[in-house]
N, C-alpha and C positions, 0 to 999 in steps of 0.2 A: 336585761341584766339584773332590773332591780325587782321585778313581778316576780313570785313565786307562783304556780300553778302546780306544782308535783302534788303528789302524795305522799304522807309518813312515810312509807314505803320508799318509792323513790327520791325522797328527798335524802333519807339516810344512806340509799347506797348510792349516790350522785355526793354528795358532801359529807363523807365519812369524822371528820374535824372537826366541823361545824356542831354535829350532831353530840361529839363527844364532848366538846363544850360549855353546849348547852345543858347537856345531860350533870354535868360537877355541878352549873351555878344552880341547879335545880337542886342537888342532891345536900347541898354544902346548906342553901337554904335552910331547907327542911329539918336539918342536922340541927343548925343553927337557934331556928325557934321554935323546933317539936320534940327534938329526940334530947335521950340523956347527954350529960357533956356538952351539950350544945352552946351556951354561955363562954364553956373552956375554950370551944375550937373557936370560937370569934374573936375571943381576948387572946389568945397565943399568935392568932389569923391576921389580926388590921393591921391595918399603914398604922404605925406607934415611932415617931420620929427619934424622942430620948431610947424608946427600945431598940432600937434598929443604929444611935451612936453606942448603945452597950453593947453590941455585940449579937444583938439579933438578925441575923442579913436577909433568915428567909421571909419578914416582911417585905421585906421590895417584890416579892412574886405572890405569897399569897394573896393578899388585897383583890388580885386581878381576879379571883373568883369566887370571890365572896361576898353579897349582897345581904343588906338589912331587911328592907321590905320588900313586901308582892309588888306594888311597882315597879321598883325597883329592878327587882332580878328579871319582872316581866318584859318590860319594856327595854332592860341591856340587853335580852339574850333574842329581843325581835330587832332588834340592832341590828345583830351579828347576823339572824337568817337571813335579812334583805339585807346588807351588804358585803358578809361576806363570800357566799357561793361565788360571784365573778372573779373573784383572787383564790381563792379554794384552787379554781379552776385553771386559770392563768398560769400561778404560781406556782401548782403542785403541793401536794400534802407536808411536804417536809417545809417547805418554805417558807407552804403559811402560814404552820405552826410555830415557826423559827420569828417571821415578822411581829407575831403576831404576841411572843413571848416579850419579842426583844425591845416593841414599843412600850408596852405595859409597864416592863421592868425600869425603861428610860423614864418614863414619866413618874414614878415614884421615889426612881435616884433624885430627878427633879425636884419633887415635892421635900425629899431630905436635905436636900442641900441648898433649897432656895428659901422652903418654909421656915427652914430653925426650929429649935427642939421644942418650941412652944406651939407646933401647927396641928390642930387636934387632930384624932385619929379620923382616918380615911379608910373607904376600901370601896369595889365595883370595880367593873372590865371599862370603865370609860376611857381609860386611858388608851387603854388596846384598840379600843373601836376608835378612837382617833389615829392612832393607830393608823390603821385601815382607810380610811378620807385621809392623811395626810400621803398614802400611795396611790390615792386617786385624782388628787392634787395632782403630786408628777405627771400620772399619764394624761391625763388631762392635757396640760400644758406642754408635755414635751413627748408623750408616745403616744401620739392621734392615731394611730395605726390600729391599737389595742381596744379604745372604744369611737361609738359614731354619735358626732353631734348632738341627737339627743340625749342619749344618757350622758352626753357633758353636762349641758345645760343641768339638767335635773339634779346629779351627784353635788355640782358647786351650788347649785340652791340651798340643798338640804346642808350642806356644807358651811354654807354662811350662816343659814337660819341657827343652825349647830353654834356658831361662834356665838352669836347674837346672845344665846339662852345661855350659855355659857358667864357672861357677865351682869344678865339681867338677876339673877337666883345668887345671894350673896352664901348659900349652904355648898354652893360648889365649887370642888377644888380645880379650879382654876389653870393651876399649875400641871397638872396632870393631861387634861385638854389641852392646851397648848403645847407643851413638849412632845406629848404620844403625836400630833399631826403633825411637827415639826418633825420628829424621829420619822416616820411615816416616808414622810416628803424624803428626806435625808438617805435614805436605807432604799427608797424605792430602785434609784440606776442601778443598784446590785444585784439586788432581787429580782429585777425583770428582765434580764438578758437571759436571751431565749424564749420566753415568755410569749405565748400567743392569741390573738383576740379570744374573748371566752367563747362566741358559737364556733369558732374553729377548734379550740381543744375541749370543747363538750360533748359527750359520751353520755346521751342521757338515756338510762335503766327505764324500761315501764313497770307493771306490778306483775309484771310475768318473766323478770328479767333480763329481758332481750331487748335491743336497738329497738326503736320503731320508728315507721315512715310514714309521717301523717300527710294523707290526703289532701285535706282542708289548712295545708297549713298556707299554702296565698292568703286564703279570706282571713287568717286568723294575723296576717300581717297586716290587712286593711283597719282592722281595730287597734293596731300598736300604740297612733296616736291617743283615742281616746282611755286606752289600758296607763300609757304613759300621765296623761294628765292627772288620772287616779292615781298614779304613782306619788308624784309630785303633791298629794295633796295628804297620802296616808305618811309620807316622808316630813311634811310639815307637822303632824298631826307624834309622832315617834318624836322628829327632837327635840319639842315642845315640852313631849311630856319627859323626854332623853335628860334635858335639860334644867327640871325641874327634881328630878329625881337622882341625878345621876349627887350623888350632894356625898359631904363632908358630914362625920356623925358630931 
């Protein structure tokens, strides 16, 4: 669930969401500290708490895709490709992107209403991407059906590690991390009915478009474990730096 091996190619027509995603935090970036205006669109763009009591609302959604620096946006938008394809998939396009708004947008109601008009400006998808672990949370603990004990064990590691970085780093808003996996959790029983494990509703494109039926695919199950422990250790190695980055301007 959590290995990528696709290619450009198939990874974009396997997770079409995903991809579009990524593709804003990259572009807004760029926007951000190369192109003309770019100053404008950040200052109009952030979590701005007193702007958002005046009457600003569209900051509770822009933030979510808007990054300061190259780690930054690097390191949010490998978030999302190793966690979110399994719920992409799960959930369906419209779902995920509906989850995936709706965390975002709670955890910045959050940060307005918990942080008070003196809580400096904020912005990044952390919230969303909590988000997303606070629905893996759920299934985890109450739709064992959807995934198999080891990607529990792994999701809740990187999940805790998650929290852990979250209060170690005093630049990180705080408030947004915990409400988006609380929202997560909270939103996930809606959101997954009907819902089916990710290798059963996966449809995976090769670079020639079509289904394929790999051969070798036993022996390539025999390595899961040690692909899995690589997981587990590039997942440590993301929310660390997730964690460190994911910050408050």
């Amino acid at each position: 669930m959590f290995i990528r091996n696709e290619s450009f190619y198939s990874f974009r027509r396997n997770y079409p969401i995903i991809t579009v995603l990524v593709a804003i935090h990259l572009i807004l970036f760029i926007w951000m500290n190369f192109l003309p205006f770019g100053n404008y669109i950040r200052a109009m763009g952030v979590g701005y708490n007193l702007a958002i009591a005046n009457g600003e609302y569209w900051r509770l959604i822009t933030p979510i895709f808007m990054h300061i620096g190259a780690g930054h946006v690097i390191f949010n938008s490998f978030s999302l490709v190793i966690f979110g394809p399994a719920l992409e998939r799960m959930l369906g396009k419209v779902k995920f992107i509906l989850v995936y708004l709706v965390t975002g947008i709670i955890a910045n109601i959050a940060t307005f209403y918990l942080g008070g008009l003196t809580y400096p400006p904020h912005l990044g998808a952390s919230g969303a991407i909590f988000g997303l672990l606070g629905m893996y949370v759920y299934i985890v603990l109450n739709r064992k059906d959807l995934i198999d004990r080891m990607n529990s064990q792994l999701v809740m590691t990187i999940i805790v590690i998650g929290l852990v970085m979250t209060f170690v780093n005093p630049n990180i808003n705080i408030l947004a991390h915990l409400f988006g996996l609380i929202a997560g959790a909270a939103l996930a029983p809606l959101f997954l009915i009907g819902a089916r494990p990710y290798y059963a509703a996966q449809r995976v494109f090769s670079d020639v478009t079509e289904p394929v039926f790999d051969p070798n695919r036993w022996q390539k199950k025999r390595r899961n474990n040690k692909r899995l422990k690589q997981a587990l250790w590039i997942g440590f190695g993301i929310l660390v730096l997730f964690g460190l980055l994911g910050r408050i301007l």
